[in-house]
C-alpha positions as CSV (number, residue, x, y, z in Angstrom):
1,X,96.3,109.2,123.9
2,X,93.3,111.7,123.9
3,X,95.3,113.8,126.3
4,X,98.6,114.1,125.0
5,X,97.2,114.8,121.6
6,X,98.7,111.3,119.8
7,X,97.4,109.2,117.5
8,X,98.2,105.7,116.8
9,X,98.0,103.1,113.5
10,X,98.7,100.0,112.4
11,X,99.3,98.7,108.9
12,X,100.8,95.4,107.8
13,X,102.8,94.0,110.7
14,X,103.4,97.9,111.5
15,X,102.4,100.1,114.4
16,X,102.6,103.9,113.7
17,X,102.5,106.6,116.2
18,X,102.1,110.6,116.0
19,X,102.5,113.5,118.2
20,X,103.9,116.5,119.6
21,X,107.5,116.4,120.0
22,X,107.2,117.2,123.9
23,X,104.5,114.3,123.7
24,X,107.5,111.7,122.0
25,X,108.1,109.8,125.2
26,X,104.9,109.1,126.3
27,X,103.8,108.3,123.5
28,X,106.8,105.5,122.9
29,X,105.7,104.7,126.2
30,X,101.9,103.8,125.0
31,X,103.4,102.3,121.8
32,X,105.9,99.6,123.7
33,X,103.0,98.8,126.1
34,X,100.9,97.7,123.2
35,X,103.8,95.8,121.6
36,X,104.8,94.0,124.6
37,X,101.4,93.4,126.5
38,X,98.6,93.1,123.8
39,X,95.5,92.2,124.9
40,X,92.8,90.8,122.5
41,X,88.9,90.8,123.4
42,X,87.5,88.0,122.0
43,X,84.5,89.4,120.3
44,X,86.6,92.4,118.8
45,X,89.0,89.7,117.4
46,X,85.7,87.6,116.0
47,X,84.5,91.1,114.5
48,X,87.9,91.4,112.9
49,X,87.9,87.6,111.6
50,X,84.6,88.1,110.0
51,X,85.6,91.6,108.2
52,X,88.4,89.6,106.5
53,X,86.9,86.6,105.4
54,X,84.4,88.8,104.0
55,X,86.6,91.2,102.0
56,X,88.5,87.7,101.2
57,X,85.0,86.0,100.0
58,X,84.0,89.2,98.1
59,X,87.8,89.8,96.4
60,X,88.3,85.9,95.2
61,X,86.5,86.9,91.9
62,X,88.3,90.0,90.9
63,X,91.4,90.0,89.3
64,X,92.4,93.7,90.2
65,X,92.2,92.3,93.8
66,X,94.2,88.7,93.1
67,X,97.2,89.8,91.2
68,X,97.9,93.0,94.0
């Protein structure tokens, strides 16, 4: 990604991609490889377990954060 310039996201069940135009296949390239052969680290995906519950644990209080 670095060397085609590209960045990509992901929000809520979305994955986002930018980049040069010339850069637009390659980077639909990187994008469909992610899709379609994910790979998950354990230890990132405990990381990313613990961030949630936390935000979860913190946000169970406030009513701003309940009714969104």
């Amino acid at each position: 990604m670095d060397y085609i310039g590209a960045t990509i996201s992901t929000g809520s069940g979305s994955l986002y991609g930018a980049s040069l135009k010339k850069h637009n296949q390659a980077l639909l390239e990187l994008m469909s490889d992610i899709l379609l052969n994910p790979v998950f680290q354990e230890e990132e995906l405990e990381k990313v377990k613990k961030q949630t519950l936390s935000a979860l644990t913190l946000n169970r209080n406030d009513p701003s954060a309940i009714s969104d």
